[in-house]
C-alpha positions in Angstrom: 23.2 -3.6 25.7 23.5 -5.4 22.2 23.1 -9.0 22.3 23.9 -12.4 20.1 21.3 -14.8 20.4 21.4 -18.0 20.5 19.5 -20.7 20.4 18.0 -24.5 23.6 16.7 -46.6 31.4 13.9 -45.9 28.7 13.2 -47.5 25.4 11.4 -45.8 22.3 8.5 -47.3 23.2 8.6 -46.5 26.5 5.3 -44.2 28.2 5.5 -41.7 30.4 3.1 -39.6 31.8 4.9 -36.1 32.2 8.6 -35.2 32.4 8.5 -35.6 36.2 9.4 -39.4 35.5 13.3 -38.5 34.7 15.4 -37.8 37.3 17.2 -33.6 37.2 14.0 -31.6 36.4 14.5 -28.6 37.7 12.1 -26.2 35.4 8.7 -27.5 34.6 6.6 -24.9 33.2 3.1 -26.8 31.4 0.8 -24.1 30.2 -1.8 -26.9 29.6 -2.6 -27.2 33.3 -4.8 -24.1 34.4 -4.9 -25.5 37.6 -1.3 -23.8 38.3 -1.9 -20.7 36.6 -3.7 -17.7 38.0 -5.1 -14.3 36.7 -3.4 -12.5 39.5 0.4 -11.5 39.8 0.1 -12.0 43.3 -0.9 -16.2 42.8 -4.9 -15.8 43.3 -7.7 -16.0 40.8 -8.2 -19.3 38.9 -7.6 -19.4 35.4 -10.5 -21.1 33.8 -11.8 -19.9 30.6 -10.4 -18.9 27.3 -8.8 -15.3 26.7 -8.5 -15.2 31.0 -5.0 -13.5 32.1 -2.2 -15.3 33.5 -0.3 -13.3 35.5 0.9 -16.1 37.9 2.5 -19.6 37.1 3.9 -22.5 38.9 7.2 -24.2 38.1 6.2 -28.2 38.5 9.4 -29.4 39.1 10.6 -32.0 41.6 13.4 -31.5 42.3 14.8 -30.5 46.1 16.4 -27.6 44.7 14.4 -25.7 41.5 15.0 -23.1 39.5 12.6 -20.6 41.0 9.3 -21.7 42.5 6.9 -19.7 40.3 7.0 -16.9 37.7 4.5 -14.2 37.1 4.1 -11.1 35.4 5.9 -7.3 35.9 3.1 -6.0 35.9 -0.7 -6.4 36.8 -2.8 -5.7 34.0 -3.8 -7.1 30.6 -0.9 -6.0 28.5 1.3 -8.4 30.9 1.9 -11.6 31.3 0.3 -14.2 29.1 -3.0 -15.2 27.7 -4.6 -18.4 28.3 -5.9 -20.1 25.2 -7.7 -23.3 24.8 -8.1 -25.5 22.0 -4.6 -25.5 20.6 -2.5 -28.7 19.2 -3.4 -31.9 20.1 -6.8 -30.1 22.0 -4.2 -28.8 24.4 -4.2 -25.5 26.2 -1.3 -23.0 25.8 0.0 -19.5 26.8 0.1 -16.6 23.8 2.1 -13.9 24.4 2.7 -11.4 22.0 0.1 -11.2 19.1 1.7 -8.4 17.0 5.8 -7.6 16.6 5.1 -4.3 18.4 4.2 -6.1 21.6 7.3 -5.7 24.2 5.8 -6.3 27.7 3.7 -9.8 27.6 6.1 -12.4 29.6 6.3 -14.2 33.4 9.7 -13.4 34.7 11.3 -15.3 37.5 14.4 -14.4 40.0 15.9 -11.0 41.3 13.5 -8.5 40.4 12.3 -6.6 44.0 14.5 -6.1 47.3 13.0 -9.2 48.3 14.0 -12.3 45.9 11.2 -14.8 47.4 8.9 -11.8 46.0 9.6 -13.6 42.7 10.1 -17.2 43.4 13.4 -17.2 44.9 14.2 -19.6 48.3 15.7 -16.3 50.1 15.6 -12.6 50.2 19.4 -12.8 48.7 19.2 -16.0 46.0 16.9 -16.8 43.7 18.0 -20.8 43.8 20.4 -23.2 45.1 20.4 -24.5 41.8 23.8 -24.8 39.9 24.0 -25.9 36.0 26.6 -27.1 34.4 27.0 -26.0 30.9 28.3 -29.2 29.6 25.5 -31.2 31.3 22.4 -29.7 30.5 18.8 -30.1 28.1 16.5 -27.5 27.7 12.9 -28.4 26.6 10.2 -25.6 24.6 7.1 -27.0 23.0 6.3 -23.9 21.1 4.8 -22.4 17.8 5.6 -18.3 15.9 2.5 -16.9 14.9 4.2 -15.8 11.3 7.0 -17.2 9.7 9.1 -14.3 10.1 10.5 -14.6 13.5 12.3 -10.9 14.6 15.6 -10.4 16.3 15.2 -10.6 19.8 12.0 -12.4 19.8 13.0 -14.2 22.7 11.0 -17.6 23.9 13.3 -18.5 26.7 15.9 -16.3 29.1 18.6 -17.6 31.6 20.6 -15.6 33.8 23.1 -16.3 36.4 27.1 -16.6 37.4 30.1 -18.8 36.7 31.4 -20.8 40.1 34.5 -19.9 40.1 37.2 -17.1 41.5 37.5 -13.9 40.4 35.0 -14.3 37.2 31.7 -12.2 37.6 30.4 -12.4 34.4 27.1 -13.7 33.9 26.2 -16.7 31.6 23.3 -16.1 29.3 21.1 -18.9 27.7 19.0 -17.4 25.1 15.8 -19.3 23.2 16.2 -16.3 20.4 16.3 -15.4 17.0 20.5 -14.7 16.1 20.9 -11.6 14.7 24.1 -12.8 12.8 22.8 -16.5 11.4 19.2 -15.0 11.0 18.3 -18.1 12.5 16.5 -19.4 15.6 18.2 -21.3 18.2 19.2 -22.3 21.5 22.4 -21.6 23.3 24.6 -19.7 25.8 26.6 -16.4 25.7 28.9 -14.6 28.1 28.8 -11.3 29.2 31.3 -9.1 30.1 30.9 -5.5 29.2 28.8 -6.3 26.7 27.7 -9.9 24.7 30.6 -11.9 23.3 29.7 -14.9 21.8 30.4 -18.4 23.2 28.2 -21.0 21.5 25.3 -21.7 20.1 22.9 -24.2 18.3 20.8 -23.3 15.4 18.0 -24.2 13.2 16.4 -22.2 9.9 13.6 -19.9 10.4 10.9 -21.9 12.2 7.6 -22.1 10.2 3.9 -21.5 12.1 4.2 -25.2 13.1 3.9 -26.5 16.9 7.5 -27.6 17.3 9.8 -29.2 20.3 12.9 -27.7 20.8 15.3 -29.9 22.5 18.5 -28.4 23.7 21.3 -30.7 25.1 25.1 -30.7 26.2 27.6 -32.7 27.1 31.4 -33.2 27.6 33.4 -33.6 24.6 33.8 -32.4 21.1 30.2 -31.1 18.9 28.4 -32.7 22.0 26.0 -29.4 22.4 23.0 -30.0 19.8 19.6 -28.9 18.7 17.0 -31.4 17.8 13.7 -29.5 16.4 11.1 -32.5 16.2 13.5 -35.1 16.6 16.0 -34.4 13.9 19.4 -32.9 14.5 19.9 -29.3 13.2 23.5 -28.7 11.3 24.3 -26.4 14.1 26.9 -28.2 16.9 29.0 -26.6 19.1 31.6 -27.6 22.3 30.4 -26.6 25.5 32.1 -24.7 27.8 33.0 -26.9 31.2 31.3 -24.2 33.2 29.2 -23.7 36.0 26.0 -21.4 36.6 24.9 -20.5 40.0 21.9 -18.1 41.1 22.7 -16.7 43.8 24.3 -12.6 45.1 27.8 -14.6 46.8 28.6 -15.3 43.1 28.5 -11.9 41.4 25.0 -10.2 41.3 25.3 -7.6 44.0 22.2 -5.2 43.2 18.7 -6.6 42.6 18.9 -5.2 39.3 20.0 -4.9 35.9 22.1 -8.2 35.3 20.3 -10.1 38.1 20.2 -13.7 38.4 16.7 -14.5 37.0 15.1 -16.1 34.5 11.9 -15.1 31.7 9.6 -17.5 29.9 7.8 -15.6 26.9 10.0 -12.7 26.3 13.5 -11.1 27.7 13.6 -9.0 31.2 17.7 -9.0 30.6 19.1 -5.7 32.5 15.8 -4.7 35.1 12.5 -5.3 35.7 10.9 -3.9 32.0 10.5 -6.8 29.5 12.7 -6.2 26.4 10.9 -8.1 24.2 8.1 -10.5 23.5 7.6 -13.9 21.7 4.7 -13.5 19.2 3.1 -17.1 19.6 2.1 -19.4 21.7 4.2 -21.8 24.4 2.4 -24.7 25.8 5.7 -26.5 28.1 8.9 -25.4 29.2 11.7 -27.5 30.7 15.1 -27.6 32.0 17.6 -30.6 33.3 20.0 -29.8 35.3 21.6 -32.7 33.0 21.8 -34.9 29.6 19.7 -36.8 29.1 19.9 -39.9 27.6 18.7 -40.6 24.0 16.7 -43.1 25.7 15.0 -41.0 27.6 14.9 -38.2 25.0 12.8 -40.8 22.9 10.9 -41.5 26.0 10.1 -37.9 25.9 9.0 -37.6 22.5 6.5 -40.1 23.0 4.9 -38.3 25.9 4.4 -34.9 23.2 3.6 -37.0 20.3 0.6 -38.4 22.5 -0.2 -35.1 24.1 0.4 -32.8 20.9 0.2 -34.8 17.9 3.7 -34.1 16.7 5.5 -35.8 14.5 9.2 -37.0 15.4 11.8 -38.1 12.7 
């Protein structure tokens, strides 16, 4: 199936310690903490050294309800999953997934994948969460670098799948950290699907460089209210979301484990089955999802967390 991609009370001042301090965190994936990564798809092994394989992660979020409790690999074996890496930005560990454009299975996916959706962090056999998002009340986080500065089409960081609330409409709502084959830009955003991709929305930025960057994705009600900040400054890109709801569980569409599943992938696309599509060729050290805007306050709030931690520069 062809797709579009798309792109993703505190003062300035302000310190925090992790994202956990705002409320709505419902995805927390920090690649800088081996302690909740493991070698094994199957949540044993500790990750300790450089070059191990992390086949296993855990979502930190603290949230009641969470997008998915952990993700981990399709696959055991070295050519899955990701590779733990010390010494990155700011002294910081990180996750590399692909290392060359050919690479099209490295990736932790998350959601309906086996008979059994707690197999692959799901709170029941039949839903993967009791999340809901709102489209129009949303900010997705990646701290993230490309190994080149030619970033391919499809080379995904970040992949969101699940179903509109409301009667009648089975169509699933995409949200895609990806490369837009039409712009020939990178970006974060949202599609629909129905028979195929038809675009919706989306935010954009120009070709990233080999930088580490933080890629902050947020929505809310109203007119050009969904944006793309890439280190702090505003990207040209602005779209009006959609007043729409995602859920994640079988009663609202998905009624086969597979192919257009609820689910999610960090590191590369599993969209349509269990076989990643395609790898993101670099490294991610954090990802995170709201399950609202937040504020700029608390965005700036934010910024001085991963200025501290990564030694990027905000504008």
């Amino acid at each position: 199936m062809s797709r579009i991609s798309l792109g993703i009370g505190l003062s300035r001042h302000s310190i925090i310690n992790d994202p956990s301090a705002l409320s709505g965190l419902i995805l927390w994936y920090d690649f800088t903490k081996a302690d909740t990564l493991r070698q094994d798809r199957d949540g044993t092994g500790a990750v300790t050294a450089n070059n191990d394989p992390v086949e296993w992660a855990r979502n930190l979020a603290n949230e009641t309800n969470i997008l998915g409790s952990f993700a981990r690999s399709e696959a055991s074996g070295s050519s899955y999953g990701g590779i733990f890496k010390t010494g990155g930005a700011g002294g910081q560990s990180y996750l590399q997934f692909a290392e060359t454009d050919s690479d099209n299975s490295h990736g932790l996916r998350s959601g309906f994948i086996a008979a059994d959706a707690t197999d692959d962090g799901g709170v029941a056999s039949d839903k993967f969460s009791d999340v809901s998002l709102n489209v129009s009340n949303l900010t997705i986080i990646q701290v993230l670098k490309h190994d080149d500065s030619v970033i391919e089409e499809e080379d995904i960081s970040l992949f969101i799948n699940g179903y509109p609330a409301v009667g009648g409409d089975t169509n699933s709502f995409q949200f895609n950290a990806s490369k837009n084959m039409t712009t020939e830009k990178f970006g974060m955003g949202y599609v629909v699907a129905a028979g195929g991709i038809n675009f919706e929305s989306n935010v954009a930025n120009d070709t990233l460089d080999t930088n580490l960057h933080a890629m902050v994705m947020r929505s809310t009600s109203g007119a050009n209210n969904m944006t793309l900040q890439v280190d702090g400054v505003v990207q040209t890109d602005i779209d009006t979301p959609d007043d729409r709801t995602m859920k994640f569980d079988r009663s609202t569409g998905v009624t086969t484990n597979l192919g257009g599943s609820a689910m999610l992938s960090i590191g590369g696309d599993f969209t349509g089955g269990v076989n990643l599509v395609k790898s993101w060729r670099g490294a991610i050290y954090e990802t995170i999802i709201y399950s609202r805007f937040i504020t700029d306050e608390e965005l700036a709030s934010l910024e001085v967390y991963f200025a501290g931690k990564y030694g990027i520069t905000f504008s």
